[in-house]
Backbone bond lengths (Angstrom), bond angles and torsions (degrees), N, CA, C in turn:
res aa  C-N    CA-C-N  psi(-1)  N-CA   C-N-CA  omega(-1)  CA-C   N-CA-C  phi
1 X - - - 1.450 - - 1.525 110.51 -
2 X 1.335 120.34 -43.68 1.092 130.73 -176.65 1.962 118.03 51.05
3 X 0.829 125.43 25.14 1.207 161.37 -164.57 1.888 99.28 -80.18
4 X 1.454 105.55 127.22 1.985 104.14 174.46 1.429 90.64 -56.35
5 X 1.371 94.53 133.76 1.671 106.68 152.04 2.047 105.98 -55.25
6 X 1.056 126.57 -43.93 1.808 124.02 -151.20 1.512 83.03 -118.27
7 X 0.888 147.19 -47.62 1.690 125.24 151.50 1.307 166.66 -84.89
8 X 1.238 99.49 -18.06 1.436 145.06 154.27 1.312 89.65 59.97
9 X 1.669 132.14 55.57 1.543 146.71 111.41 1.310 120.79 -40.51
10 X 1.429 113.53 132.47 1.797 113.70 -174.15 1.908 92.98 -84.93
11 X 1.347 123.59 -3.87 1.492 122.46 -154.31 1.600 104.94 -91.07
12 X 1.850 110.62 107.71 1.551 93.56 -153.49 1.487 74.37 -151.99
13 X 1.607 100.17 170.23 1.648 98.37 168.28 2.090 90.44 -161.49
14 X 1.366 109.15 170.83 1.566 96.98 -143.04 1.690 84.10 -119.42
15 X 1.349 77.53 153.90 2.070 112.00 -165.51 1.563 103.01 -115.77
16 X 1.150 92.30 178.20 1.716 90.79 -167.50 1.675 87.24 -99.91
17 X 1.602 113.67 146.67 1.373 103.98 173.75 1.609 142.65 -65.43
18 X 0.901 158.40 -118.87 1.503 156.98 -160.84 1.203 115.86 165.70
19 X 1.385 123.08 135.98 1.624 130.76 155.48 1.431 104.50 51.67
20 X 1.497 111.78 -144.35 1.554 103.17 -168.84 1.932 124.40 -83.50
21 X 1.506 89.85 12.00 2.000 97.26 162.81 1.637 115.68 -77.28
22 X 1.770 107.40 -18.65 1.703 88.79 156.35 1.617 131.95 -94.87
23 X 1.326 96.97 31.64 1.667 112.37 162.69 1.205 107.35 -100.63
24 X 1.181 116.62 -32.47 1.760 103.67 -159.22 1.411 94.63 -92.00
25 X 1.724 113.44 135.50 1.536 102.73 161.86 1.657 111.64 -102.98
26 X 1.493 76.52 146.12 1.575 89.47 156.40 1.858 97.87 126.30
27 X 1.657 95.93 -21.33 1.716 115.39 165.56 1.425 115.05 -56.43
28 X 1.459 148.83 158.77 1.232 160.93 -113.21 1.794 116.37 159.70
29 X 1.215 114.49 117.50 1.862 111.47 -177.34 1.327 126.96 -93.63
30 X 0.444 149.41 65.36 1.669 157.60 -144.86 1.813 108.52 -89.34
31 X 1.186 123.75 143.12 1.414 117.23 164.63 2.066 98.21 -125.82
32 X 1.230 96.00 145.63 1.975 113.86 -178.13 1.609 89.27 -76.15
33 X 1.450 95.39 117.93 1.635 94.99 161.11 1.718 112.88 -66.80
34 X 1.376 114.21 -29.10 1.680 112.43 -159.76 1.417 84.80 -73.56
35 X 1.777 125.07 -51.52 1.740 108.23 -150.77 1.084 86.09 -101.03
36 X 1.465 144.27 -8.74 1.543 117.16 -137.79 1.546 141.55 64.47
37 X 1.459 112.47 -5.99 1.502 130.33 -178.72 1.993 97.14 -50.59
38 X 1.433 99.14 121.35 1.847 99.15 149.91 1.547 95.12 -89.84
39 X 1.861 79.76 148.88 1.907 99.63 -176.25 1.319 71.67 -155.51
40 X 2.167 89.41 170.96 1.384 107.31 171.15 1.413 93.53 -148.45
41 X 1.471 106.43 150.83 1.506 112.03 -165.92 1.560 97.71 -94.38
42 X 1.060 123.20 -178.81 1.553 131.73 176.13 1.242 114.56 -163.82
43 X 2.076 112.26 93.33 1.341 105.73 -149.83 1.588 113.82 -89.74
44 X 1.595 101.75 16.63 1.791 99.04 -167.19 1.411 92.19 -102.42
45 X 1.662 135.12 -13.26 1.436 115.70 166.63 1.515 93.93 -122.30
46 X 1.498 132.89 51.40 1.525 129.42 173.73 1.763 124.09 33.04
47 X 1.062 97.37 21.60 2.113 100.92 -172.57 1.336 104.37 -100.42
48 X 1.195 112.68 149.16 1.663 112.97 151.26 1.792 109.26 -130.39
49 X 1.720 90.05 153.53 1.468 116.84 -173.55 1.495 117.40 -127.48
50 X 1.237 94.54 136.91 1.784 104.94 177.35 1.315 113.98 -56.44
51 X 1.401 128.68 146.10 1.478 112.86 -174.60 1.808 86.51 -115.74
């Protein structure tokens, strides 16, 4: 989905990841152009989370 967690705007462009999301592969960093929210996607269970 890749979707803001706090706005749920598709309008995003990608950040380098954080803390323990550059262990996991297959995770992705994203920042919300509308709020500015950093998130990271997690494409092996499709969710995203606020970092």
């Amino acid at each position: 989905m890749k979707a803001c967690p706090k706005c749920k705007s598709e309008s995003k462009h990608r950040m380098r990841r954080k803390g323990i999301a550059r262990l996991i592969p297959g995770s992705k960093g994203y920042a919300c152009d509308k709020c500015n929210t950093e998130y990271t996607w997690f494409s092996i269970i499709n969710i995203s989370l606020k970092i």
